[in-house]
DOKEDO-366146 format. One line per field, with one value per residue (C-alpha): residue number from 1; x, y, z; residue in three letters. Coordinates in Angstrom, 1 decimal. Layout:
BEGIN
num [NUM,...]
px [X,...]
py [Y,...]
pz [Z,...]
residuo [ALA,...]
//
This chain:
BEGIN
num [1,2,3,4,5,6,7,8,9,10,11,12,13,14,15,16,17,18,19,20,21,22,23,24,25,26,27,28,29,30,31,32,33,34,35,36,37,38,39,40,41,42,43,44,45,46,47,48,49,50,51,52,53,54,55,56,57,58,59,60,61,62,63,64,65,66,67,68,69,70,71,72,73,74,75,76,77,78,79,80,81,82,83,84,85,86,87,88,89,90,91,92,93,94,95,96,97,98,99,100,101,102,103,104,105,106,107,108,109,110,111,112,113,114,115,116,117,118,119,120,121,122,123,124,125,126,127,128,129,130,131,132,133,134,135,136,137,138,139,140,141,142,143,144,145,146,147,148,149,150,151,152,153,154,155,156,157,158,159,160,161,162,163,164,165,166,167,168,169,170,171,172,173,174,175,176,177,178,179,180,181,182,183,184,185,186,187,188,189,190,191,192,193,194,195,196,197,198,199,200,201,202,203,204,205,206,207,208,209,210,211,212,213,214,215,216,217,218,219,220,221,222,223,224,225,226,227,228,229,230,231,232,233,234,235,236,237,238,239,240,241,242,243,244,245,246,247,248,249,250,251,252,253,254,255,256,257,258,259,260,261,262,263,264,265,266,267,268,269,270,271,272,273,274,275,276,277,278,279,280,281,282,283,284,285,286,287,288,289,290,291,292,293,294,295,296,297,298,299,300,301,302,303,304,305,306,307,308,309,310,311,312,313,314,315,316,317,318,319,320,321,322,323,324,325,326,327,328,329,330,331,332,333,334,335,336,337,338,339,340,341,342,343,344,345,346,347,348,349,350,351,352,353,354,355,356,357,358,359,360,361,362,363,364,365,366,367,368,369,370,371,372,373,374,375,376,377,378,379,380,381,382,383,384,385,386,387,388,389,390,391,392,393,394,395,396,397,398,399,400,401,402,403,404,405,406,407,408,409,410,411,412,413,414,415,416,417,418,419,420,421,422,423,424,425,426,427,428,429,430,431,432,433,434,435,436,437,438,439,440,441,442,443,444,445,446,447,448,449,450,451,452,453,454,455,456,457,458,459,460,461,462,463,464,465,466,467,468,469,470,471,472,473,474,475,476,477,478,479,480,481,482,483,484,485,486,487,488,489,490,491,492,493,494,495,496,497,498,499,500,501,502,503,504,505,506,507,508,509,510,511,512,513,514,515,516,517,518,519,520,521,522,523,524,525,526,527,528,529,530,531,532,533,534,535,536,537,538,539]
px [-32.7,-31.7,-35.3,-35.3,-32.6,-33.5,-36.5,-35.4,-32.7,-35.2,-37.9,-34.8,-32.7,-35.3,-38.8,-39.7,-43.1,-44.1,-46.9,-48.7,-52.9,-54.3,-57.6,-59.0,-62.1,-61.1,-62.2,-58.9,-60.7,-62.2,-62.2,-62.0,-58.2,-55.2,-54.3,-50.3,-47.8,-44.4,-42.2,-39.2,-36.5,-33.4,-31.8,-30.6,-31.4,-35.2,-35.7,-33.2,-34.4,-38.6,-37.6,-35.8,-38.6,-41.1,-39.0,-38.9,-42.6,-44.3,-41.5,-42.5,-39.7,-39.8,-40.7,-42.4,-44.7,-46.8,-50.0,-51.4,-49.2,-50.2,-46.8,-46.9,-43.9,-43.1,-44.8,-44.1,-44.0,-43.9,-44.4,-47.6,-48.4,-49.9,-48.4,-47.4,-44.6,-41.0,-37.8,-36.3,-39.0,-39.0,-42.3,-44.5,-47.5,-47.2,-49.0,-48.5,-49.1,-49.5,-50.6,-47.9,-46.2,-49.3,-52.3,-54.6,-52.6,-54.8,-55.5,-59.3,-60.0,-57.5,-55.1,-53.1,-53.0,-53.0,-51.2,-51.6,-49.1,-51.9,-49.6,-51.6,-53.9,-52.5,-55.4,-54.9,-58.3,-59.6,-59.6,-60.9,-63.8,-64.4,-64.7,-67.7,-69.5,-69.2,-70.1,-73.2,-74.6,-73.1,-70.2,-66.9,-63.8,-63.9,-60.8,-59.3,-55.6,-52.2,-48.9,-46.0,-42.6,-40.0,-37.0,-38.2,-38.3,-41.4,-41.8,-45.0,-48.6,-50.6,-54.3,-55.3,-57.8,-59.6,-58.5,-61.4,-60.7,-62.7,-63.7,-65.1,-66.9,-68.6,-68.9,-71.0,-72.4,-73.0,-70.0,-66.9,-66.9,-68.2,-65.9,-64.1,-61.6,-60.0,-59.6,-55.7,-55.1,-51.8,-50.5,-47.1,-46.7,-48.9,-52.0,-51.7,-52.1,-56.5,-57.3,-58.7,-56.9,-57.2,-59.8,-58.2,-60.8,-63.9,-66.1,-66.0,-66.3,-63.2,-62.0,-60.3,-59.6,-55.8,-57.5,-59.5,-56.0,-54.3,-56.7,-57.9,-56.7,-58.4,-59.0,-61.5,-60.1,-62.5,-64.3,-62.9,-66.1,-68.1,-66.3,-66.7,-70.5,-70.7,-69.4,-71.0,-74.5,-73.5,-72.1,-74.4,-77.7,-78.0,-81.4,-80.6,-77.9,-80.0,-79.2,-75.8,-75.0,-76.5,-77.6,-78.9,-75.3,-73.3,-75.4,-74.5,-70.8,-71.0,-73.1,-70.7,-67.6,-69.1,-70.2,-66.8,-64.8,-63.3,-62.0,-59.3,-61.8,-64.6,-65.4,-62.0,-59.3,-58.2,-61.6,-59.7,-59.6,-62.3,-63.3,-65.7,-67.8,-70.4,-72.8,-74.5,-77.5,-75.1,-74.9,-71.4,-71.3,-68.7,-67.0,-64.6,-60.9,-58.2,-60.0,-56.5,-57.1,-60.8,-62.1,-60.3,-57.0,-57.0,-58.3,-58.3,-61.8,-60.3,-61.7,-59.2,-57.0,-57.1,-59.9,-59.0,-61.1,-63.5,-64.2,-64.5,-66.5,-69.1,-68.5,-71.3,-73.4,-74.2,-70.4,-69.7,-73.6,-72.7,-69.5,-69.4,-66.3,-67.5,-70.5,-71.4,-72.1,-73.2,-75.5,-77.0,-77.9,-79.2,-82.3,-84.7,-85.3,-82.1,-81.2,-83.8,-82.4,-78.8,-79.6,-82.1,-78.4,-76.8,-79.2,-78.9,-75.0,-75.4,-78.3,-77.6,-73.5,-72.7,-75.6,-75.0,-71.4,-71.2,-68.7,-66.4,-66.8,-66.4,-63.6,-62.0,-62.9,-60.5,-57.4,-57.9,-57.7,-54.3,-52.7,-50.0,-49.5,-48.9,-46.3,-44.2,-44.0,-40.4,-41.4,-44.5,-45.3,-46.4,-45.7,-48.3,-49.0,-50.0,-52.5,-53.9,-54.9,-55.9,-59.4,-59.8,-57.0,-55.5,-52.2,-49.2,-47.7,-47.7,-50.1,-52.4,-54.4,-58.0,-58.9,-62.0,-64.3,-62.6,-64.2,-67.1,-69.0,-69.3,-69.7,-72.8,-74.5,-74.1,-75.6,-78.4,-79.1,-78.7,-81.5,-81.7,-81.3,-83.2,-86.7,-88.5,-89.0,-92.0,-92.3,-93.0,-94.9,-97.4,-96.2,-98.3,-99.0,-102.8,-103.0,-105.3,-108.8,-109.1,-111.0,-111.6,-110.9,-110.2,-106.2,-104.2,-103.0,-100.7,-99.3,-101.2,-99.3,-100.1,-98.1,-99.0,-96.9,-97.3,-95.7,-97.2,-95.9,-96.5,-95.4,-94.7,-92.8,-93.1,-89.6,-89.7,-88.2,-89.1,-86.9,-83.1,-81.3,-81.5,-82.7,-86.2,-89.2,-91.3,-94.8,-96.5,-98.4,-101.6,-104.1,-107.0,-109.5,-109.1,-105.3,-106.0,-105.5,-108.8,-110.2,-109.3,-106.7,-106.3,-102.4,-102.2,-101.0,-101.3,-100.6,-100.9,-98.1,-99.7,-96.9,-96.2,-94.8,-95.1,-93.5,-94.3,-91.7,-91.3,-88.2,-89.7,-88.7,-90.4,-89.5,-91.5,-91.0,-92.7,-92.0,-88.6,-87.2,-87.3,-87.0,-86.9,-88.2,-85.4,-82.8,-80.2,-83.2,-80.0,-79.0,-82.1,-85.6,-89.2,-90.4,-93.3,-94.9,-97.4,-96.9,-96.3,-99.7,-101.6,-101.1]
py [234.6,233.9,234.7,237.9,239.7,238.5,240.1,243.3,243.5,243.3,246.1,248.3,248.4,247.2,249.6,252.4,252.7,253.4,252.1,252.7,252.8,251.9,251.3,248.1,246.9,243.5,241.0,239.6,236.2,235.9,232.6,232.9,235.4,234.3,236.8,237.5,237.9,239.3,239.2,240.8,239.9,241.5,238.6,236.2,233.0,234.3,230.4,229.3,232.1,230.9,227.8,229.1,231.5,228.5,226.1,228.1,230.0,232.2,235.1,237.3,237.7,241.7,242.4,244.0,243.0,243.8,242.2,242.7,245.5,247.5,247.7,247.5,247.6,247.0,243.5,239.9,236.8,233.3,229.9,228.8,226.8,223.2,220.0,220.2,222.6,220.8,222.3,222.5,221.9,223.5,225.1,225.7,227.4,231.0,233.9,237.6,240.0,243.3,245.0,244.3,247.9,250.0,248.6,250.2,248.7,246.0,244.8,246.0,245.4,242.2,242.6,239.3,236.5,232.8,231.1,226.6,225.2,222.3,219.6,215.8,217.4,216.9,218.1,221.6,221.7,220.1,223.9,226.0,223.5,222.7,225.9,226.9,223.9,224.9,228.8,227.7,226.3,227.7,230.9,229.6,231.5,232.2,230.5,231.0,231.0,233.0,233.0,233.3,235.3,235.9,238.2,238.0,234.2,232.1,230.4,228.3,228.3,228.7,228.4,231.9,231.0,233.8,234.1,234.0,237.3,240.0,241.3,237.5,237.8,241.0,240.1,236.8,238.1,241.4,241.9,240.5,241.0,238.0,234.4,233.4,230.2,228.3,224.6,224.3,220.5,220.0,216.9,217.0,217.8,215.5,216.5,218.2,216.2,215.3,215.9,213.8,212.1,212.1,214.4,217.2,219.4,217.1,219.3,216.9,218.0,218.3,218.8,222.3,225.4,223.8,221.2,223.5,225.3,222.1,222.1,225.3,229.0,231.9,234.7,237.1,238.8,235.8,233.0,230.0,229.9,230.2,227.4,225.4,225.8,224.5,221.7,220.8,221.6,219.6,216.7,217.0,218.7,218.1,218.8,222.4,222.7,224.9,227.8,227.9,225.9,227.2,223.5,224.1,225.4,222.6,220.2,221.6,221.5,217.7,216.7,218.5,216.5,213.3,213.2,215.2,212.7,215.6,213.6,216.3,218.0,217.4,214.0,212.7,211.3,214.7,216.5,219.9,222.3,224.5,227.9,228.4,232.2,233.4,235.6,238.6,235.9,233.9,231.0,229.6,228.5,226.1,227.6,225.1,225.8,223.8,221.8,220.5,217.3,216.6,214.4,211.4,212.6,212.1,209.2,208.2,208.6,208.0,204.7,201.8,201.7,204.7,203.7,202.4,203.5,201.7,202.2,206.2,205.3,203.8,205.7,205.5,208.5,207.8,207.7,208.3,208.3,206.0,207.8,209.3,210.3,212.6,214.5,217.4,214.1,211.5,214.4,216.0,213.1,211.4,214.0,212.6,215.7,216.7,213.2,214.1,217.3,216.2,213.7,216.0,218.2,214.8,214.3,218.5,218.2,215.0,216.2,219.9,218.9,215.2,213.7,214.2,215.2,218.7,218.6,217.1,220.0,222.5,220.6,220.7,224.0,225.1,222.9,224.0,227.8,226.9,224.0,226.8,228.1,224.7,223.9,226.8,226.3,223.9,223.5,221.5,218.7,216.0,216.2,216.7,213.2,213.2,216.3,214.9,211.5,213.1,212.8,209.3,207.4,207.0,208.8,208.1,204.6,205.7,208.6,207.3,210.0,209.3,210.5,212.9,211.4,207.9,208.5,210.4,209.3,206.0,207.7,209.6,206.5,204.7,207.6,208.0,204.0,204.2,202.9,206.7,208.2,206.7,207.1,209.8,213.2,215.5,217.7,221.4,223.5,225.3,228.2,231.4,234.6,236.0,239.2,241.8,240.9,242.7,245.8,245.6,248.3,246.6,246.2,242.9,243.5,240.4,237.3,234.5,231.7,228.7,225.7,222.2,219.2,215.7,212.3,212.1,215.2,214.4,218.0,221.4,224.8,228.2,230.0,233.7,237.0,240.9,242.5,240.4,240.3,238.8,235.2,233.5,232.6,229.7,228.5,225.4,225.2,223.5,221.2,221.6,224.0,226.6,228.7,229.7,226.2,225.9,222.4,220.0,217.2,218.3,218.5,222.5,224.3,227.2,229.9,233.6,235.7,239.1,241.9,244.2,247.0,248.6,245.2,245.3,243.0,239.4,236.6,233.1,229.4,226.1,222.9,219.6,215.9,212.9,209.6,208.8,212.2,216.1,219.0,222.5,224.6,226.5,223.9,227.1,228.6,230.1,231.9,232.0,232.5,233.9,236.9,238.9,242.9,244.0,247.0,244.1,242.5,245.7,246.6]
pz [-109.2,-112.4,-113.7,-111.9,-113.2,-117.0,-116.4,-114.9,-117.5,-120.1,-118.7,-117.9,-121.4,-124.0,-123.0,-125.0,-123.6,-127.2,-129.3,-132.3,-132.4,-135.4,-136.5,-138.4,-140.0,-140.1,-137.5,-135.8,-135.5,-138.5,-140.1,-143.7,-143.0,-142.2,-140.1,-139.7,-136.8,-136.6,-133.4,-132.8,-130.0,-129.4,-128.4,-130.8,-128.5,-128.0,-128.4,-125.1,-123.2,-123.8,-122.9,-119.9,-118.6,-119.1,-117.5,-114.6,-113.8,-115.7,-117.1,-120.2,-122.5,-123.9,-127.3,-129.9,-132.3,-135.6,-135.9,-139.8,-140.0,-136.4,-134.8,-130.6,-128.6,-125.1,-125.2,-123.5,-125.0,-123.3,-124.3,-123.1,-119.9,-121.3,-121.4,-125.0,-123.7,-124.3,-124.1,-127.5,-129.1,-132.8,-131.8,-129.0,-128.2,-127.3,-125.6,-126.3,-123.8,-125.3,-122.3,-120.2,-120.1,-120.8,-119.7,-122.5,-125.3,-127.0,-131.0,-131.2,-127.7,-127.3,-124.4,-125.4,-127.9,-127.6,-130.2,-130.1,-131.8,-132.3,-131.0,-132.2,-134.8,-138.0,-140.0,-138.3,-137.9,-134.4,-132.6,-135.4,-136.4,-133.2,-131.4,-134.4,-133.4,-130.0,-130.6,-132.3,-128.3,-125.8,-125.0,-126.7,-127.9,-131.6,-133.0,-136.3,-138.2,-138.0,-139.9,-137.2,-137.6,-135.8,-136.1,-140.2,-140.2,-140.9,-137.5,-138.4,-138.9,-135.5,-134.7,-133.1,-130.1,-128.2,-124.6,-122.1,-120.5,-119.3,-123.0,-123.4,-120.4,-121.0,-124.6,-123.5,-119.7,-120.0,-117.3,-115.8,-112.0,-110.9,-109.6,-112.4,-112.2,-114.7,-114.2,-113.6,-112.3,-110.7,-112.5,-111.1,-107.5,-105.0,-103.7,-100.0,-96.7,-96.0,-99.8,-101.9,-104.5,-108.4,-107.8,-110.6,-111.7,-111.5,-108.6,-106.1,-102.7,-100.6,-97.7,-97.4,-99.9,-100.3,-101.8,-104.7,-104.9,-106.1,-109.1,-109.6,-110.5,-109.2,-111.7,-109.5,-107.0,-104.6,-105.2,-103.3,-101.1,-104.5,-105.9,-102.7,-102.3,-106.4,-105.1,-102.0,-103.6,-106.4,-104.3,-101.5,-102.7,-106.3,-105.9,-105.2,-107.8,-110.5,-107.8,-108.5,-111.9,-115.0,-115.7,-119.3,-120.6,-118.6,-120.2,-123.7,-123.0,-121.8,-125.1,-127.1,-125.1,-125.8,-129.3,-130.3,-128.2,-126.7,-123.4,-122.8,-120.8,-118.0,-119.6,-119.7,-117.1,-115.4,-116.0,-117.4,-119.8,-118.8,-116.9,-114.9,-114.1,-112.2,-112.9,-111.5,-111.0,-108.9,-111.4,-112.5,-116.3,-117.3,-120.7,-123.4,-123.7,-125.7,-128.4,-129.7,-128.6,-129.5,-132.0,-130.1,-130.2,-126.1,-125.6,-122.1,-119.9,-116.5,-116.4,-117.8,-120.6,-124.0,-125.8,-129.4,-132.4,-132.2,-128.5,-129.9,-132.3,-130.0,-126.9,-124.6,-124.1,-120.7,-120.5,-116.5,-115.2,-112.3,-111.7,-108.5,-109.4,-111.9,-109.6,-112.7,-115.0,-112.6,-110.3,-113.2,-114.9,-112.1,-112.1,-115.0,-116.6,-116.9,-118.5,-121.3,-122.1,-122.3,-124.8,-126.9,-127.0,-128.2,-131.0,-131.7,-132.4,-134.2,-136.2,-137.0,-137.5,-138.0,-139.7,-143.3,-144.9,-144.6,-141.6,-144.2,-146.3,-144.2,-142.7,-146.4,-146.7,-143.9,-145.1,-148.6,-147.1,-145.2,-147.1,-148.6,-145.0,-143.9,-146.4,-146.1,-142.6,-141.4,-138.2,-138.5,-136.6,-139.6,-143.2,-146.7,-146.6,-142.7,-143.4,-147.0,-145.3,-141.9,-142.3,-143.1,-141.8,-138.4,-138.2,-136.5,-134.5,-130.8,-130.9,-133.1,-133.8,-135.7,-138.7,-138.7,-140.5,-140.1,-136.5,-136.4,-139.6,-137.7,-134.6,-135.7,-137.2,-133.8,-131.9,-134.3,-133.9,-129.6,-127.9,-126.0,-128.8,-131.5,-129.5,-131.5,-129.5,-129.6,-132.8,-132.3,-135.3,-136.3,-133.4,-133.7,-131.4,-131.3,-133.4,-133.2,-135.6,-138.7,-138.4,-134.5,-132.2,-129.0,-128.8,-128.2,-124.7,-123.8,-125.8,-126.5,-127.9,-129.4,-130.9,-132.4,-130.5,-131.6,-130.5,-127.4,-125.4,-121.3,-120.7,-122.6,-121.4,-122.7,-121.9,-122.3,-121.4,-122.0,-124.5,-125.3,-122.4,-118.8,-118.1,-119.4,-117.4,-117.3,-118.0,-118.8,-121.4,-122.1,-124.5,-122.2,-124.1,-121.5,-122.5,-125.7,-127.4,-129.3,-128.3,-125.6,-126.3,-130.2,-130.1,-129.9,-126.5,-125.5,-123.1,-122.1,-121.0,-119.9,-119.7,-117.1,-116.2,-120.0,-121.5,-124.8,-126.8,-126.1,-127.2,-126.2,-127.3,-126.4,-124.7,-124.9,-123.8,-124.2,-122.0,-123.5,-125.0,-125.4,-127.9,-128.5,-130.4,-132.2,-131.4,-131.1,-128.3,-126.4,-129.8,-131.4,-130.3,-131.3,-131.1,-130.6,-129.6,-128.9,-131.6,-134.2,-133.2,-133.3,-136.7]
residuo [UNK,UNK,UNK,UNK,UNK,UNK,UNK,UNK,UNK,UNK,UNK,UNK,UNK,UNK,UNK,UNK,UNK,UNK,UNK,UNK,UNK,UNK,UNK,UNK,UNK,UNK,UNK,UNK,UNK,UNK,UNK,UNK,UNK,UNK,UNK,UNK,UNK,UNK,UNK,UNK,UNK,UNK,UNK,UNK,UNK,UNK,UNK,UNK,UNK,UNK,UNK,UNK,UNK,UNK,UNK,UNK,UNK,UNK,UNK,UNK,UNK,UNK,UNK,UNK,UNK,UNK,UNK,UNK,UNK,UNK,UNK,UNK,UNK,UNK,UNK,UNK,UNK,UNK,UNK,UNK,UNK,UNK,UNK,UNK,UNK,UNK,UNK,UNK,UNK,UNK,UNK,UNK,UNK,UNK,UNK,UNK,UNK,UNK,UNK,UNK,UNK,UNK,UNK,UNK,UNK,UNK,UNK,UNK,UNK,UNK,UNK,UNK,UNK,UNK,UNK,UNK,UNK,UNK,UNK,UNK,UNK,UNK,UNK,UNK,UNK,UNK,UNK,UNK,UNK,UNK,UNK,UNK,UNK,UNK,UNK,UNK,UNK,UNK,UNK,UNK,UNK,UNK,UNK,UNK,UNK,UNK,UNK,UNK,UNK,UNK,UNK,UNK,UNK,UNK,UNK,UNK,UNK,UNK,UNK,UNK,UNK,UNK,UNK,UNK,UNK,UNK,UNK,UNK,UNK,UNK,UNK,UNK,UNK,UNK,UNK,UNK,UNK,UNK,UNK,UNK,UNK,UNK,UNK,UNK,UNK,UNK,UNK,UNK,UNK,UNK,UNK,UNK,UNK,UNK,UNK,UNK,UNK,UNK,UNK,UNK,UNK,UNK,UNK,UNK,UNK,UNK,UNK,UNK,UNK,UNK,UNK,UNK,UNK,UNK,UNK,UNK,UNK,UNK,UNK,UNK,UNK,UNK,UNK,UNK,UNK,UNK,UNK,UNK,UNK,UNK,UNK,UNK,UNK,UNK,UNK,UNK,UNK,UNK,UNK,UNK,UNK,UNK,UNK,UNK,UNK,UNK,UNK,UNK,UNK,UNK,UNK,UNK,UNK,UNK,UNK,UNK,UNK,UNK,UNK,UNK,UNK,UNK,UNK,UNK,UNK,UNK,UNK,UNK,UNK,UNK,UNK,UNK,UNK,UNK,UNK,UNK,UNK,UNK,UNK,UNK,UNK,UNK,UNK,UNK,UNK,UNK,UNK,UNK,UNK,UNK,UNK,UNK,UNK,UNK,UNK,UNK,UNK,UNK,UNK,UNK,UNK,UNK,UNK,UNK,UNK,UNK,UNK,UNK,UNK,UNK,UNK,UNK,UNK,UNK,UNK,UNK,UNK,UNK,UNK,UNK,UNK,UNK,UNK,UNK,UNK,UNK,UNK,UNK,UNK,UNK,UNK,UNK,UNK,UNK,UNK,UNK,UNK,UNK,UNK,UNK,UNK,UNK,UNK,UNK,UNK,UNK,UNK,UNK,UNK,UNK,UNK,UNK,UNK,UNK,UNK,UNK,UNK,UNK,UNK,UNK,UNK,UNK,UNK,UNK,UNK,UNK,UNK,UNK,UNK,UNK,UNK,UNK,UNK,UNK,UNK,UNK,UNK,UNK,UNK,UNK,UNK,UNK,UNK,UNK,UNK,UNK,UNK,UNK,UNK,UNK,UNK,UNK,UNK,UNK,UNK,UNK,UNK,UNK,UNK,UNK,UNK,UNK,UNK,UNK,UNK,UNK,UNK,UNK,UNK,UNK,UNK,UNK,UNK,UNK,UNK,UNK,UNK,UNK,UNK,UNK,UNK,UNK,UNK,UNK,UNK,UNK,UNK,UNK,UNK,UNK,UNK,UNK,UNK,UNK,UNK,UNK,UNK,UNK,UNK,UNK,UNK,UNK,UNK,UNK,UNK,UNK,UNK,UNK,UNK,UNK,UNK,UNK,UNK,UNK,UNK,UNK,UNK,UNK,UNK,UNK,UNK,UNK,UNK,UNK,UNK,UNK,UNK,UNK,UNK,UNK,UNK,UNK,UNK,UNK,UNK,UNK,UNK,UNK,UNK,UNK,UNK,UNK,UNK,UNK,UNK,UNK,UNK,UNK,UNK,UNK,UNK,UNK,UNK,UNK,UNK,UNK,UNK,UNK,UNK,UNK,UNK,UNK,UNK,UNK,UNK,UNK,UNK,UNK,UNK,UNK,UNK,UNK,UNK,UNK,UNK,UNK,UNK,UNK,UNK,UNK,UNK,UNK,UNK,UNK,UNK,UNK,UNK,UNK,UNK,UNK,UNK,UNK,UNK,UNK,UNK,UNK,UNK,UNK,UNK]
//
């Protein structure tokens, strides 16, 4: 009751229905700004009263706010829903609503805000460095800093995260009508009679939609039969599960858990922190949220104890394969193929990211960019000294939070020297499209493609699509002397692709494995391919 009338006080005697559109050329997540924040409360105990509304549900406290100087008003403000949130605490994580009176008001094309407080990171960089790893594979929020005030006080420095909201969908599906759920486990009330138990958000198959509402949120207006058939195919017919799971992405986001350490997610005890959408092709994609906690900050897999260092350090990356307990790891890797493609992802991050120093730069980069930020703000969770020796020492008694490169420079030299890992995959060059000859008048009328692939490839794919959009095609591709591959068994394949339907532009990438591993051919093939026309070709 309480709740209700605060609320109703506040919409009554504090709205103006007034706002202020501005236009701005900056990029609201961009990475090399600290952007800035001011909120403004009439009430004095704005602090009591978060708490409060928190405490109790879901309440939006009314506001108004300036974000780089674009003043909105008639906005809500609650501290977030994550199990960092304490009463009292001298910070929290916060979201800002700023659509909650007028539903057009946005900061270019932002309805809300998401503020972490990044609780267990002292190096203020897990999220932000994390989350550009993760954009470079798969569709991950774009994550960057924000000085914080309220009522004119410096209330700390926050890392601004990008909700996953209908702009991110469109942005990174082309839409936003399809199922979308977030992974919401309950960790505090028990699970409901006939369910499972400790399922959380690990896809098992359950017995009843009750039992999907324990650990799920529903963000579509349906979807709890979509979510049920994921799991049922998943659990029950993994065979069938490319028809509903884009594999290729899941398989990404499960690389990128395990050689991160991010165990506050799928790959961890309560298998959270993630979304899940489907598409117009009826495919759900699993999509990252709340890095806070990676790079072994969470260390507890579900299966014994928290792992200590050096357990991170060496962390299997067939962590979970016989765990039935975890169905999208266990299934998926079950199926050969999809085994060799995981750990080409695996030797992707570790190659493209971890191999040589650079993460430590960049990871520098960012706290040289903040470090005054971080100083001026009183409410921080560590001190200097915690922040200066957060890379390369272990910090804090109870929490004992890893340093960054105390655990993954030894993490990547144990992944590079894993049996699974170390096997050398097929190598992909020499790729070339047929053009027209010099001075002949007969056109090139399709797209023959050839590529050199050594180390013993057993099989190769040619993955394409007309134009840059929608979802690639298949088609082997062959050393046999008879698909454009000059001579038989001389380590070039080849394949046509004739166009129909006027196609005449073509984005392709290739895949190859050998007995013991995979590649690709760009790495990034989801963000980067080839490309071809037939205009091109012609001239």
């Amino acid at each position: 009751m309480k709740r209700s009338t605060l609320a109703l006080f506040s919409l009554i005697f504090l709205s103006h229905f007034t706002h202020i559109q501005a236009q701005s050329d900056d990029n609201f997540y961009d990475v090399n700004k600290i952007q800035e924040i001011q909120i403004t409360f009439e009430q004095e105990n704005w602090q009591y009263v978060l708490d409060s509304l928190r405490f109790n549900g879901n309440g939006l406290l009314l506001g108004s706010v300036e974000i780089n100087g674009q003043r909105f008003n008639d906005i809500g403000v609650r501290y977030r829903e994550s199990r960092s949130f304490r009463p009292g605490n001298k910070r929290n994580s916060m979201y800002i609503k700023l659509n909650f009176i007028d539903k057009e008001q946005n900061y270019q094309g932002h309805g809300s805000v998401k503020l972490s407080s990044a609780l267990r990171d002292p190096s203020m960089a897990r999220e932000v460095f994390g989350y550009e790893i993760a954009r470079k594979y798969m569709p991950a929020p774009q994550a960057n800093y924000t000085k914080v005030f309220v009522n004119g006080e410096y209330y700390g420095l926050y890392v601004n995260v990008e909700p996953i909201d209908d702009e991110f969908l469109t942005a990174h599906f082309g839409e936003s009508e399809g199922t979308f759920l977030r992974c919401a486990p309950n960790l505090v009330e028990p699970e409901p009679s006939g369910c499972k138990s400790d399922v959380f958000g690990s896809l098992q198959y359950d017995n009843s939609a009750k039992c999907y509402l324990h650990n799920f949120q529903l963000l579509s207006e349906s979807g709890w039969d979509d979510l049920i058939e994921l799991t049922y195919i998943l659990n029950q017919k993994p065979s069938e599960i490319n028809r509903v799971l884009n594999v290729d992405r899941t398989l990404w986001m499960l690389a990128f858990n395990n050689v991160l350490a991010n165990l506050s997610s799928y790959t961890g005890r309560y298998s959270e922190n993630y979304y899940l959408y489907r598409d117009s092709e009826g495919k759900f994609t699993p999509i990252l949220y709340d890095l806070n906690l990676c790079f072994g900050s969470y260390k507890n897999t579900g299966v014994g104890s928290d792992l200590k260092l050096k357990d991170l350090q060496s962390m299997d990356p067939m962590l979970h394969v016989d765990n039935s307990a975890k169905p999208l790891i266990s299934r998926l890797l079950s199926n050969e193929e999809y085994k060799l493609v995981y750990l080409a992802h695996i030797r992707t991050l570790v190659n493209d990211i971890f191999r040589k120093d650079q993460y430590v730069e960049r990871i520098n980069e960012l706290q040289t960019m903040i470090r005054p930020a971080f100083e001026e703000d009183k409410n921080r969770y560590y001190s200097t000294e915690d922040f200066n020796n957060s890379l390369d020492n272990t910090i804090g008694k109870r929490s004992r939070i890893p340093g960054l490169k105390e655990l993954m420079t030894p993490r990547t030299e144990y992944l590079k020297e894993n049996a699974l890992l170390a096997v050398v995959p097929p190598v992909i060059s020499e790729i070339s499209v047929t053009r027209r000859e010099q001075f002949s008048s007969v056109k090139v009328e399709d797209f023959k493609i050839q590529a050199r692939v050594d180390k013993f490839p057993k099989k190769v794919m040619l993955h394409y699509r007309y134009g840059d959009t929608g979802s690639f095609s298949s088609i082997e591709m062959h050393d046999d002397g008879k698909n454009n591959d000059g001579e038989a068994e001389d380590g070039v394949f080849g394949v046509t692709v004739k166009p129909t339907d006027g196609k005449s532009a073509i984005q392709y990438y290739i895949y190859a494995e050998n007995a013991k591993a995979a590649t690709y051919n760009p790495s990034r093939y989801m963000y980067e391919q080839h490309s071809s026309s037939l205009e091109a070709l012609n001239n």
